[in-house]
matplotlib code that plots the C-alpha trace (Angstrom):
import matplotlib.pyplot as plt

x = [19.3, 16.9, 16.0, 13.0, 9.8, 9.0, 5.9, 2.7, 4.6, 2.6, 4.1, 2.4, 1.9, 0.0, -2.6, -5.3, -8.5, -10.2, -7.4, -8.1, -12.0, -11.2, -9.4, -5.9, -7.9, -9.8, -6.7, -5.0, -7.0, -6.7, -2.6, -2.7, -5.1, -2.4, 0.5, -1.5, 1.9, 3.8, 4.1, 0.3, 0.1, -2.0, -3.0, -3.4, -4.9, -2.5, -2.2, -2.4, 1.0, 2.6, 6.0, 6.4, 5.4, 7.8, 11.1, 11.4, 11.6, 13.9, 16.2, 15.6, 16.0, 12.8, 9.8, 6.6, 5.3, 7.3, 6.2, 3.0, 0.6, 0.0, 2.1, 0.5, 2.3, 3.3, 4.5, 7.2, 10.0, 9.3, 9.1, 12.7, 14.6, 13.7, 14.6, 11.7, 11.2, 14.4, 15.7, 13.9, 16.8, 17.7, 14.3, 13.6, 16.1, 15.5, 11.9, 10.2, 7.7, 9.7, 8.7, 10.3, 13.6, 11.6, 11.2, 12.1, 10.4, 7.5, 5.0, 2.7, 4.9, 8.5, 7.7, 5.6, 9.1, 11.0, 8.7, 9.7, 13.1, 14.9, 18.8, 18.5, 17.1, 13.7, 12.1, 8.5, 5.9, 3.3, -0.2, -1.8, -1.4, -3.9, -4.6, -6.6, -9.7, -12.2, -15.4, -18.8, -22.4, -23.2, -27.0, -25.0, -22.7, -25.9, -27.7, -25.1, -25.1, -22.5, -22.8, -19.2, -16.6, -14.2, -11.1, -9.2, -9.2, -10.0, -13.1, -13.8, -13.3, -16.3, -18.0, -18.5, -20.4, -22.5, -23.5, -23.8, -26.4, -28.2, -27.7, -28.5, -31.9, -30.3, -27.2, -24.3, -20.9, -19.3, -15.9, -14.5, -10.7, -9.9, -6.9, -5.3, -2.5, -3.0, -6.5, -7.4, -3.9, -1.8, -4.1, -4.6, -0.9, 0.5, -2.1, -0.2, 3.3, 4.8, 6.7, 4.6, 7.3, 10.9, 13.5, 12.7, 8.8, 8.4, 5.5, 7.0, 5.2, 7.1, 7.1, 4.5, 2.3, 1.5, 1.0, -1.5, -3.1, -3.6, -5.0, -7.8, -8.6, -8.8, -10.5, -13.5, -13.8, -14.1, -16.9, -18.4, -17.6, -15.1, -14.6, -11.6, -12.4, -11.4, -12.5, -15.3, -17.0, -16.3, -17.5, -20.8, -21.4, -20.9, -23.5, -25.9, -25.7, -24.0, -20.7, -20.5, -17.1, -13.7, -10.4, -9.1, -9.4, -11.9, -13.0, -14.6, -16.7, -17.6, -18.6, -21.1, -22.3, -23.4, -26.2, -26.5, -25.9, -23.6, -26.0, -25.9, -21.9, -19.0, -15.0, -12.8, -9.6, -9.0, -9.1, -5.4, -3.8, -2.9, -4.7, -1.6, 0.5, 0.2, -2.8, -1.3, -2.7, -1.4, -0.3, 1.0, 2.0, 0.4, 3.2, 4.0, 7.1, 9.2, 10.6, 14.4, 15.2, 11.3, 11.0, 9.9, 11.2, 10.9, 7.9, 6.3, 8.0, 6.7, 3.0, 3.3, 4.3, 1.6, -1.4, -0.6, 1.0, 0.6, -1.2, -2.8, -5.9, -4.7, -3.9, -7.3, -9.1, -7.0, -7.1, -10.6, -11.4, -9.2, -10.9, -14.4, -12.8, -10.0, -6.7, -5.8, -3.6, -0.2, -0.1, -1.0, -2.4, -5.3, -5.7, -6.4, -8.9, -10.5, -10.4, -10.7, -13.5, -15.7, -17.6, -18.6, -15.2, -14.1, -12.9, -10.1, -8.8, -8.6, -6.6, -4.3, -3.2, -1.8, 0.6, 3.6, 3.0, 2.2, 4.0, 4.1, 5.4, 9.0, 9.5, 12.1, 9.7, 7.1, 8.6, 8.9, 5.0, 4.2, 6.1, 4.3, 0.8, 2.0, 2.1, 0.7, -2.5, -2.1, -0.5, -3.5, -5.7, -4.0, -3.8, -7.4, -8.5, -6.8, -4.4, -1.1, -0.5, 0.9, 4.1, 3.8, 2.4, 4.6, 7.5, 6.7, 5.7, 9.4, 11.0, 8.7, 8.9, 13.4, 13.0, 11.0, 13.5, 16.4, 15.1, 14.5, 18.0, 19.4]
y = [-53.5, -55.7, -55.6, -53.8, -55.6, -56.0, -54.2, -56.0, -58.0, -57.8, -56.5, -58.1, -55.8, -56.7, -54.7, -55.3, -55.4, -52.5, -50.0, -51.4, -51.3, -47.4, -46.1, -47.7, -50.1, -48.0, -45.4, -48.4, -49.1, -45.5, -45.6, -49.1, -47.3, -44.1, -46.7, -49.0, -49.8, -50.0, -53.2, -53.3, -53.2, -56.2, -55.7, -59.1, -59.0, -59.8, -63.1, -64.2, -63.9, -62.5, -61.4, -65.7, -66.1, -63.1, -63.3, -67.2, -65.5, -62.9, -65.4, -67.8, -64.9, -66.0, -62.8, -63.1, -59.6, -56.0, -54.1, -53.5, -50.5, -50.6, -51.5, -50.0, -47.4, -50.0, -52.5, -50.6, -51.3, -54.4, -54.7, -52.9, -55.2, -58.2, -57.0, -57.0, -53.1, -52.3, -48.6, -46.8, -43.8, -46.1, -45.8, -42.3, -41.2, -42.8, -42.3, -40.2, -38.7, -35.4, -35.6, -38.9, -36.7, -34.3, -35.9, -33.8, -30.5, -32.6, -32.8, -30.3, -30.7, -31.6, -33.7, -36.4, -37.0, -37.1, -39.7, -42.0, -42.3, -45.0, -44.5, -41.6, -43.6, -43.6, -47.3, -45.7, -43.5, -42.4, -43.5, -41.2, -39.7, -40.5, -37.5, -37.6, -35.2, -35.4, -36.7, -35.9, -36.2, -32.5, -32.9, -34.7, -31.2, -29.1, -31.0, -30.7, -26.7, -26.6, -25.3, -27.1, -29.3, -27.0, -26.0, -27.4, -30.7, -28.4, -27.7, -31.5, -32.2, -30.3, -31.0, -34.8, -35.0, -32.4, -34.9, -38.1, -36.3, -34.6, -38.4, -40.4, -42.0, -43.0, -44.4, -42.8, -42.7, -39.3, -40.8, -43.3, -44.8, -47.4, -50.0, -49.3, -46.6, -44.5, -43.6, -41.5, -42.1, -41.1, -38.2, -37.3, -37.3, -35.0, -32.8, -32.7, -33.0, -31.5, -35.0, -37.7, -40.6, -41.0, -41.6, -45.8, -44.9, -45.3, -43.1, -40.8, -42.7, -41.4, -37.4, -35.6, -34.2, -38.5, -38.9, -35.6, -37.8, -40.6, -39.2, -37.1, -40.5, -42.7, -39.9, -40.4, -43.8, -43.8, -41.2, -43.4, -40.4, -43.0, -46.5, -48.2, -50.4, -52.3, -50.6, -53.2, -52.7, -48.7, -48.5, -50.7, -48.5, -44.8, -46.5, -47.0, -43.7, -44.8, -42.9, -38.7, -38.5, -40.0, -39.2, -41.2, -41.1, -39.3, -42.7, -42.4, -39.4, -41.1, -44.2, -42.0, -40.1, -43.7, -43.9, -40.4, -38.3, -35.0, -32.4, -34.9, -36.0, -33.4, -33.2, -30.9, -29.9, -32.1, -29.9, -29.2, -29.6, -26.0, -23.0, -21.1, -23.0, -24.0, -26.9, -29.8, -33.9, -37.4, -38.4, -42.0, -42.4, -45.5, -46.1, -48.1, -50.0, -52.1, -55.4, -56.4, -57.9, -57.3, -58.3, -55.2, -52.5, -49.4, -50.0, -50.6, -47.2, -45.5, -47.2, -45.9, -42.1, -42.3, -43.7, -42.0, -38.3, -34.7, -34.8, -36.6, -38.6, -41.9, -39.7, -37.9, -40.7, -42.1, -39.6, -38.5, -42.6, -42.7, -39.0, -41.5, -43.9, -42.9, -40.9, -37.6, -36.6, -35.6, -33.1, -29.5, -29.8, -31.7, -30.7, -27.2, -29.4, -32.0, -30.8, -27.2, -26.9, -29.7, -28.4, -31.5, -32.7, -29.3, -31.1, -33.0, -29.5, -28.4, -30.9, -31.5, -27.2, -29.0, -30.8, -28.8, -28.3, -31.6, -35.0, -37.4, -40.8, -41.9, -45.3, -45.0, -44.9, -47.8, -50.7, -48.6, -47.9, -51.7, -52.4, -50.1, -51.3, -54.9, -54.4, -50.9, -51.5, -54.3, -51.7, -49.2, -51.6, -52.3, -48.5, -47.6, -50.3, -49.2, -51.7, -49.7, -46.3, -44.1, -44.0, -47.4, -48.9, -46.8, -47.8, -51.2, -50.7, -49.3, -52.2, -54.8, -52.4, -52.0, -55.8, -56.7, -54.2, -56.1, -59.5, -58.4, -57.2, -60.3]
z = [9.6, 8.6, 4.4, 3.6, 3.3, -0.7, -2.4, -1.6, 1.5, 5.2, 7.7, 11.0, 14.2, 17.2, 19.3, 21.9, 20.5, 22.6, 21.0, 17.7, 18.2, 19.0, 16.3, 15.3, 12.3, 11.1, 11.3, 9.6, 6.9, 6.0, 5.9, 4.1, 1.7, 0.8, 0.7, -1.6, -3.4, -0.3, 2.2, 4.0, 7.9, 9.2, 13.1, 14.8, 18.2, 21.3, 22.3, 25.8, 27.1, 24.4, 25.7, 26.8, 22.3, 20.9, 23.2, 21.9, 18.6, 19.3, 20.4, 17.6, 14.3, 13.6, 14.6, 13.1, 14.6, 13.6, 16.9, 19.6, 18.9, 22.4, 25.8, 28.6, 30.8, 33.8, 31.4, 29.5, 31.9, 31.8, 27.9, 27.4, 30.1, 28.7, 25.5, 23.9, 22.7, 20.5, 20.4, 18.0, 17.2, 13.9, 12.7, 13.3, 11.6, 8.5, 8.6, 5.2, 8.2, 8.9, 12.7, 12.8, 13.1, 15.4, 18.7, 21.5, 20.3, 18.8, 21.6, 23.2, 26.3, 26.7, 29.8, 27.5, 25.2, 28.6, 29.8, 26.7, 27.8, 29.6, 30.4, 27.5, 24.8, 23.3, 22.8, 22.7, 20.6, 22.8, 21.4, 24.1, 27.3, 30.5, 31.7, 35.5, 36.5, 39.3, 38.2, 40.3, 40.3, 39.5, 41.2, 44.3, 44.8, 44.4, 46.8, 49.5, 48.5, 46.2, 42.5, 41.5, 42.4, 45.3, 44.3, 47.3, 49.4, 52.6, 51.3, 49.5, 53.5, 55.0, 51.4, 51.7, 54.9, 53.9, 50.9, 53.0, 55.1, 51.5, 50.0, 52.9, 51.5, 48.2, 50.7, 48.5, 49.5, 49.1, 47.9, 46.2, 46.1, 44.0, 44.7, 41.5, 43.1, 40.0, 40.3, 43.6, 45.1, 42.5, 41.4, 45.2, 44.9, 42.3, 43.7, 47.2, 45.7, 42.5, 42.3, 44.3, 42.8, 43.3, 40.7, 40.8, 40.7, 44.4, 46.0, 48.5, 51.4, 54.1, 53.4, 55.2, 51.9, 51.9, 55.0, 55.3, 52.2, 53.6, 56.9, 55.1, 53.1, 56.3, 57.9, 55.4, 55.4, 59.3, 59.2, 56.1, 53.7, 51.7, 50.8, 49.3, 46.6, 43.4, 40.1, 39.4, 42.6, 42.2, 38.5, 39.0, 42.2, 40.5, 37.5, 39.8, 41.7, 45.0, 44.3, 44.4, 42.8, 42.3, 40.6, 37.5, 34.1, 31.9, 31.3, 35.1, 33.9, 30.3, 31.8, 34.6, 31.4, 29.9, 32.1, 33.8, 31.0, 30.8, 32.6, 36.0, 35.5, 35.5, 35.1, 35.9, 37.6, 40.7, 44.2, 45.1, 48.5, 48.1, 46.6, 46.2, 43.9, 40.4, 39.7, 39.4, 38.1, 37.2, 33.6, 32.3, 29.1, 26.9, 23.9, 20.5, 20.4, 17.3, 18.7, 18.5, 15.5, 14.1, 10.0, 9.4, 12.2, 9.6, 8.2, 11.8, 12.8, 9.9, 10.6, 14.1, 12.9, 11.1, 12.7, 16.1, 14.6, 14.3, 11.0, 8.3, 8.2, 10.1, 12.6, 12.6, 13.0, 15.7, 18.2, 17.7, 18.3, 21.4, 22.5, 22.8, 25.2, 27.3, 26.6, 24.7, 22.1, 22.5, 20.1, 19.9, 16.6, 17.8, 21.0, 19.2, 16.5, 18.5, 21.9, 22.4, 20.0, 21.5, 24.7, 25.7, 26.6, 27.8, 30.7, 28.9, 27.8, 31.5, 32.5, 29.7, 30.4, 34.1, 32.1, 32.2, 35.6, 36.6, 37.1, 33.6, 34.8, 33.1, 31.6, 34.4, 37.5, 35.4, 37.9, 40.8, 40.5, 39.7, 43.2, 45.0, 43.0, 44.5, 47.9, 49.1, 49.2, 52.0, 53.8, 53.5, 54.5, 57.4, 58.3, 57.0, 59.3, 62.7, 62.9, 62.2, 62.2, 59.4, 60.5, 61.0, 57.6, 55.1, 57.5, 57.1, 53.4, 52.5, 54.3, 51.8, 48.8, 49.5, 49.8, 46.7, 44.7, 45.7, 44.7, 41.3, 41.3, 42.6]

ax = plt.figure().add_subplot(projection="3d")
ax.plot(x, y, z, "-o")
ax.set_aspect("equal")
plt.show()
């Protein structure tokens, strides 16, 4: 182990500037502030390609950063092969933060500690969960006769063209579904399949719960009640009214609230492919990590108890910041403060109860998804557009997706 850093030594930890805008320097300022005789924490904002600056390091003795308050979901695979993200177990253990030691009971769900894991070993400490919802243009539904969002995509399906017709004059397109596989697709999903992803992360494109999926969506696009589109185009669109509702983040909904305002845009529960079984949604995990050989690996794991933990005032101040952007806390503790108190985020409290029903994507399945997020949407174009069937696509997807897999073994 690595010496500990010496009273009034910095101990440098990157972060991108959005999470630290949110919460984590304020949060940080606030930890540095109760450990005022203890090594400070300085967050530095990620550099451009930062794994291409740190793994130089790593292999040279020589790391000028402890650890990342933030790797995304999708690149955490990626972060622990190339030996970047070192096994935390070490650190845990020797933590002073009694949840340190606590892991596996710790969270408000087993299934977010299980999706820490890669081959059984925790590199991660999740700094929220994404948690996905439908969001909708309440006065849209209601114009279309509809006082809320249906509670299954049967009805969503006669829904929609009854608000093209209501919306025509303002040209609004029922439904949107964005390119980035874990918006509408992977919500649209988990709510068709208790496990939409197989052990590598690959969407079950061949089962018949995707392909009864992917027919309803090309089914609206060809009667104009859908379009498939990048975020940018979908976000600027639902701003300015053309959109009725999509599935993604609460961030979808917070960003409609922006300009329409809470009364006009809703959340809730997605519809389900099936009334009869439990409600189900779509969860990715964003994390902390230490890097190998890191100056300072305890006092970054410690930092990163803190800031994103059960309790204390770092903590406090992280989650209610992240609570204003996108994510939710892991932790029962303030999802009983924060959330379930706060009526105007009652949404975020529906859909994190899915949870233990509900698929939470592994560390595990992270590359698997990022293949898929390569070259599926191609593939849906190519269906959505007439040119192959189904079948056809997702056959021809697997071959790609098997094919791309084994180069990156090779």
């Amino acid at each position: 182990a690595r010496p500990a850093a010496a009273q009034g030594e910095e101990v440098y930890i990157i972060t991108e500037t959005t999470v630290a805008d949110t919460g984590s320097m304020e949060a940080t300022a606030i930890y540095n502030e109760a450990n005022a005789g203890e090594p400070q924490i300085v967050l530095e904002p990620t550099p451009p390609g930062w794994e291409s600056k740190v793994l130089p390091q790593i292999q040279d003795g020589e790391v000028r950063w402890s650890g990342s308050g933030y790797i995304p979901y999708f690149d955490q695979f990626r972060t622990v092969r190339s030996g970047l993200a070192a096994p935390l177990e070490e650190y845990l253990a020797a933590s002073d933060l009694p949840w340190g030691q606590e892991q596996a009971e710790l969270y408000f769900t087993p299934r977010i500690y299980e999706g820490l894991l890669l081959d059984g070993v925790q590199y991660y400490l999740p700094m929220k969960v994404n948690v996905h919802m439908a969001g909708w243009r309440q006065d849209y539904l209601e114009a279309a006769g509809y006082e809320t969002m249906p509670a299954t995509w049967d009805e969503v399906d006669e829904m929609l063209p009854r608000i093209r017709e209501a919306m025509a004059a303002e040209e609004v397109i029922p439904f949107s579904i964005a390119r980035d596989l874990w918006r509408s697709i992977g919500t649209g999903a988990s709510t068709f399949m208790a496990e939409p992803l197989d052990e590598q992360g690959v969407f079950k494109i061949e089962s018949p719960e995707w392909l009864d999926m992917i027919g309803l969506f090309k089914k609206w696009i060809d009667a104009g009640d859908a379009r498939f589109d990048t975020q940018d185009i979908a976000v600027d669109a639902w701003q300015r009214g053309k959109y009725a509702m999509s599935l993604g983040s609460h961030s979808w909904v917070r960003l409609g609230r922006q300009v329409w305002g809470p009364e006009l845009v809703r959340g809730g529960v997605p519809p389900q492919a099936n009334a009869e079984a439990p409600k189900r949604t779509w969860a990715h995990i964003d994390s902390a990590c230490v890097f190998n050989l890191a100056p300072h690996a305890q006092e970054a794991t410690d930092w990163a108890l803190s800031i994103y933990g059960p309790e204390g005032a770092p903590a406090e101040t992280w989650w209610n910041g992240t609570l204003q952007f996108s994510g939710s806390p892991v932790y029962q503790t303030f999802i009983d403060s924060l959330v379930t108190p706060n009526t105007e985020i009652a949404e975020i409290g529906e859909v994190l109860a899915l949870l233990p029903d509900s698929h939470i994507n592994t560390v595990a399945q992270a590359n698997g998804f990022n293949t898929c997020q390569l070259l599926m949407p191609e593939f849906l174009d190519r269906y959505f557009s007439g040119e192959l069937s189904a079948e056809e696509a997702m056959a021809e997807l697997r071959t790609a997706i098997n094919d791309e897999l084994a180069d990156q073994q090779a």
